[in-house]
Biotite code that builds the C-alpha atoms (Angstrom):
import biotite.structure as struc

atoms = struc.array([
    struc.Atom([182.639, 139.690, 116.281], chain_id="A", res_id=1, res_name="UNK", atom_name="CA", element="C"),
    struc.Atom([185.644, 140.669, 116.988], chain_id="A", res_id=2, res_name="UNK", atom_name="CA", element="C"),
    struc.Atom([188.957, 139.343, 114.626], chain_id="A", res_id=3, res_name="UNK", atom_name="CA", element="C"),
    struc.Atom([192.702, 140.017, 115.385], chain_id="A", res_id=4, res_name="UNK", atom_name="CA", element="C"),
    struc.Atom([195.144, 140.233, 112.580], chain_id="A", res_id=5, res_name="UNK", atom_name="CA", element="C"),
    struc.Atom([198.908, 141.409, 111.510], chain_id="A", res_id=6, res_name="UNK", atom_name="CA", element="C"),
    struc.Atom([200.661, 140.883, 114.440], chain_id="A", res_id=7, res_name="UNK", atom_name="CA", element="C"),
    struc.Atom([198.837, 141.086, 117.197], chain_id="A", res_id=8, res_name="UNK", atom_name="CA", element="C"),
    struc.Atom([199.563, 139.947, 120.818], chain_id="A", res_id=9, res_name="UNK", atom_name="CA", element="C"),
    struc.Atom([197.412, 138.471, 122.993], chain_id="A", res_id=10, res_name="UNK", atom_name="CA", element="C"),
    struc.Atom([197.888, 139.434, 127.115], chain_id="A", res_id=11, res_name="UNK", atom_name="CA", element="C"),
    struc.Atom([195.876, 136.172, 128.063], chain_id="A", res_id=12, res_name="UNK", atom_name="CA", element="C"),
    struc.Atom([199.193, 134.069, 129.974], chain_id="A", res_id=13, res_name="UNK", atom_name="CA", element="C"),
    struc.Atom([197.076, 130.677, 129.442], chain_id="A", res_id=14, res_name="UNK", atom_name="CA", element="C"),
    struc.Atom([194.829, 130.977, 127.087], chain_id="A", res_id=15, res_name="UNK", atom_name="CA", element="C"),
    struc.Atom([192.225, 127.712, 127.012], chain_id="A", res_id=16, res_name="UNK", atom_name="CA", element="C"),
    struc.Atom([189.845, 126.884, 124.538], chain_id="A", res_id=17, res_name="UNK", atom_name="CA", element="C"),
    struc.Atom([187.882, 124.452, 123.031], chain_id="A", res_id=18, res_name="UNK", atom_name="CA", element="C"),
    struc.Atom([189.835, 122.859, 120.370], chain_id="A", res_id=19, res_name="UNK", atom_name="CA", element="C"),
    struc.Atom([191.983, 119.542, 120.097], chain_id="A", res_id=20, res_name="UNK", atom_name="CA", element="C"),
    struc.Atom([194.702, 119.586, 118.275], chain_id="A", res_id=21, res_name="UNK", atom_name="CA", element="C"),
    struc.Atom([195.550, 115.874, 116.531], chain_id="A", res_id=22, res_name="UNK", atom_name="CA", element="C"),
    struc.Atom([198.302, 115.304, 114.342], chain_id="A", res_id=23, res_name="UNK", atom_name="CA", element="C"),
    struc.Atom([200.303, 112.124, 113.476], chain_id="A", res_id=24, res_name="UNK", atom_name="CA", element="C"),
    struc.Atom([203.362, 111.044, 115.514], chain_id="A", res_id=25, res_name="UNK", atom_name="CA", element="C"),
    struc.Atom([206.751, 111.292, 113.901], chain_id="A", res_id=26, res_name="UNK", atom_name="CA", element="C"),
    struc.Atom([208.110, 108.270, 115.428], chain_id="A", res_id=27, res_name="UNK", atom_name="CA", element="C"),
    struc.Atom([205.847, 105.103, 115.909], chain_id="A", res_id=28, res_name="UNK", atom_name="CA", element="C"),
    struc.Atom([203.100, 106.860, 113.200], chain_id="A", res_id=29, res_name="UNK", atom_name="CA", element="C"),
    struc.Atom([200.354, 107.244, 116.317], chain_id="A", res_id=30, res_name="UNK", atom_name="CA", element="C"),
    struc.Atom([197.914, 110.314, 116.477], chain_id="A", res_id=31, res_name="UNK", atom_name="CA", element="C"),
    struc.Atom([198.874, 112.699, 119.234], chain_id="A", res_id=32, res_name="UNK", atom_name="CA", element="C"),
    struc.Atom([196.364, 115.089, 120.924], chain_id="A", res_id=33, res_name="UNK", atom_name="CA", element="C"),
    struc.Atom([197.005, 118.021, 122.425], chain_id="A", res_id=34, res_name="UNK", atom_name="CA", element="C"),
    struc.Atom([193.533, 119.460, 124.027], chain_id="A", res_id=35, res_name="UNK", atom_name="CA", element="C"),
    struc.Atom([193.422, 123.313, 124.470], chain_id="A", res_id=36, res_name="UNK", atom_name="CA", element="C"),
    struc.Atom([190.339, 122.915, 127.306], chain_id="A", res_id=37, res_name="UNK", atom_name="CA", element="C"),
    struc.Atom([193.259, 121.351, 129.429], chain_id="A", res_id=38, res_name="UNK", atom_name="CA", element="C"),
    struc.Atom([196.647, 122.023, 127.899], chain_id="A", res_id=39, res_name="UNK", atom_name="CA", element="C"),
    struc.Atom([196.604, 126.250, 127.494], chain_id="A", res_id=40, res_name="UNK", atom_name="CA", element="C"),
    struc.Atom([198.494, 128.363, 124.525], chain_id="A", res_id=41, res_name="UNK", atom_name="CA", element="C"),
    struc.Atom([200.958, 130.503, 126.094], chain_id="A", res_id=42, res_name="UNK", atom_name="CA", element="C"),
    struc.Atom([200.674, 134.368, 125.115], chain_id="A", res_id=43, res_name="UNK", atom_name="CA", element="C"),
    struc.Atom([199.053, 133.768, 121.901], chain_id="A", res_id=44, res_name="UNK", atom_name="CA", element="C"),
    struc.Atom([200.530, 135.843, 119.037], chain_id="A", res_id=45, res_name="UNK", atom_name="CA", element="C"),
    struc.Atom([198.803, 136.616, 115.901], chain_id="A", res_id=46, res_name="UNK", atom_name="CA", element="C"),
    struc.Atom([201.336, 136.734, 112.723], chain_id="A", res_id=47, res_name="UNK", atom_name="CA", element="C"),
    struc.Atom([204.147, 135.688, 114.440], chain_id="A", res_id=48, res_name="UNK", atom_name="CA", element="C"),
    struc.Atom([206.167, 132.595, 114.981], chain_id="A", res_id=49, res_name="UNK", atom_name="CA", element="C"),
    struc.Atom([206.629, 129.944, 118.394], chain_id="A", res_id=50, res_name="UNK", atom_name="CA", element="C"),
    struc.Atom([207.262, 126.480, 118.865], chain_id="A", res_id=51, res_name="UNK", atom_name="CA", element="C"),
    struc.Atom([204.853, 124.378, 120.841], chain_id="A", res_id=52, res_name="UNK", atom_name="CA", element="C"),
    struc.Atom([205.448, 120.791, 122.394], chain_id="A", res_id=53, res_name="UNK", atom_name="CA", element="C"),
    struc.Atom([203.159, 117.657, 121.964], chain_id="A", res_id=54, res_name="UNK", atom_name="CA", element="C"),
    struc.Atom([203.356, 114.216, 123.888], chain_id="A", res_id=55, res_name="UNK", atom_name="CA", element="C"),
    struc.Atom([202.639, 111.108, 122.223], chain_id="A", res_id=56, res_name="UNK", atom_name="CA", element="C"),
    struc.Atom([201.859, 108.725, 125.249], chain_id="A", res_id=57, res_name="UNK", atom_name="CA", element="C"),
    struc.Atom([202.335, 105.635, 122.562], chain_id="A", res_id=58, res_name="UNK", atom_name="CA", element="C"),
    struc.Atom([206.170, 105.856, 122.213], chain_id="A", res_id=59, res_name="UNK", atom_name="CA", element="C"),
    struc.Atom([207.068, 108.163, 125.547], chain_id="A", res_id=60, res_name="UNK", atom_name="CA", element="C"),
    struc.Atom([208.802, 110.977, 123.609], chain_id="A", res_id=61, res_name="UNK", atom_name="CA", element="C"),
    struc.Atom([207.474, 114.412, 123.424], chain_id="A", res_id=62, res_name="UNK", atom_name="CA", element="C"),
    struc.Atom([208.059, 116.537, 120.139], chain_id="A", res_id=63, res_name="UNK", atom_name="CA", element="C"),
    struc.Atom([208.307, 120.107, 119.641], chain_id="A", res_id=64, res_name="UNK", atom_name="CA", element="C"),
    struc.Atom([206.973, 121.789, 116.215], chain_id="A", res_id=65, res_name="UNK", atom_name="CA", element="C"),
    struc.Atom([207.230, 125.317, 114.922], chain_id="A", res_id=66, res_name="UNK", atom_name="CA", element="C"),
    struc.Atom([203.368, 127.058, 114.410], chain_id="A", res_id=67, res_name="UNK", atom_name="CA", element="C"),
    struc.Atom([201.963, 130.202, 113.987], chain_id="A", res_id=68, res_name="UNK", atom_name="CA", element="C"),
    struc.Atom([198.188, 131.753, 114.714], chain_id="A", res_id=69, res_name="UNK", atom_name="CA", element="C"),
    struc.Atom([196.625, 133.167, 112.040], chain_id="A", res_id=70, res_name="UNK", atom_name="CA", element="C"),
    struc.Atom([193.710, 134.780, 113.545], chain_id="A", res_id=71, res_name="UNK", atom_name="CA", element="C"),
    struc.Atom([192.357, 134.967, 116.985], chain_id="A", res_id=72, res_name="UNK", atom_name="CA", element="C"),
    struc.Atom([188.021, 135.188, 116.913], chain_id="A", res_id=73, res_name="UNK", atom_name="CA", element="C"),
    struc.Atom([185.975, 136.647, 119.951], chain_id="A", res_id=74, res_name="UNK", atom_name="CA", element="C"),
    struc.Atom([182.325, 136.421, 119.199], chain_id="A", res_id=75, res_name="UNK", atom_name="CA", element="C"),
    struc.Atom([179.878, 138.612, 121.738], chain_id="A", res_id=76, res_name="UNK", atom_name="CA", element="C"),
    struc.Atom([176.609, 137.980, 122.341], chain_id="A", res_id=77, res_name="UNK", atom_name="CA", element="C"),
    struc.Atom([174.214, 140.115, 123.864], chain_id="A", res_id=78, res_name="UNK", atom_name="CA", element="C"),
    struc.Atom([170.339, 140.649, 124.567], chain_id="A", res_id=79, res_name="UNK", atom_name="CA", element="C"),
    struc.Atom([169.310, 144.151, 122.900], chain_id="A", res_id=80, res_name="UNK", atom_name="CA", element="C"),
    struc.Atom([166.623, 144.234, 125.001], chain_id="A", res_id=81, res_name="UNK", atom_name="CA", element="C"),
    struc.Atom([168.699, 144.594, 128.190], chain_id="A", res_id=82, res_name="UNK", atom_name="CA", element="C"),
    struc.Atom([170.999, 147.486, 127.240], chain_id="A", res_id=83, res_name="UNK", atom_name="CA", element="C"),
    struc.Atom([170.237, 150.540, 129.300], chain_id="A", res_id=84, res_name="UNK", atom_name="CA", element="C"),
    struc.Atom([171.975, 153.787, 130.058], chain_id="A", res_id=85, res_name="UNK", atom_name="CA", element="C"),
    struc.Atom([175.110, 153.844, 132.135], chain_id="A", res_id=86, res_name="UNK", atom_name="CA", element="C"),
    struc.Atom([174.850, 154.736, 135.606], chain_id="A", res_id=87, res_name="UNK", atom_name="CA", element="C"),
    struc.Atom([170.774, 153.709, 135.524], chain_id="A", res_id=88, res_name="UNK", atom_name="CA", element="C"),
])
């Protein structure tokens, strides 16, 4: 497992995964969704400030909100029994 922390910058442009991110609607009071399989983070940074926008198809407005990524997890797996030399 790998964990990034203190301020740490992604390169990944669009970087997708499997989260949805639901929060209520400032306007009509609706949950918005904003789903990271389709709808990428730009240049994740950890420790450090953006803004991101959300769409709430209930009133037609989108919103924009400050955020900030606390940690960014990579978990590898392998299979021990298939790690061999280099070059082999």
């Amino acid at each position: 497992m790998i964990t990034l922390k203190g301020q740490t910058e992604a390169t990944e442009k669009r970087f997708y995964f499997d989260a949805i991110l639901k929060m209520k609607c400032p306007n009509c009071g609706k949950v918005m969704e904003r789903d990271f399989n389709e709808d990428y983070l730009s240049y994740p940074e950890v420790g450090r400030g953006k803004e991101m926008e959300i769409y709430c198809p209930d009133c037609d407005k989108e919103f924009i909100f400050p955020y900030k990524v606390k940690s960014i997890e990579v978990i590898i797996e392998y299979d021990e029994t298939k790690v061999k030399e280099y070059g082999t």
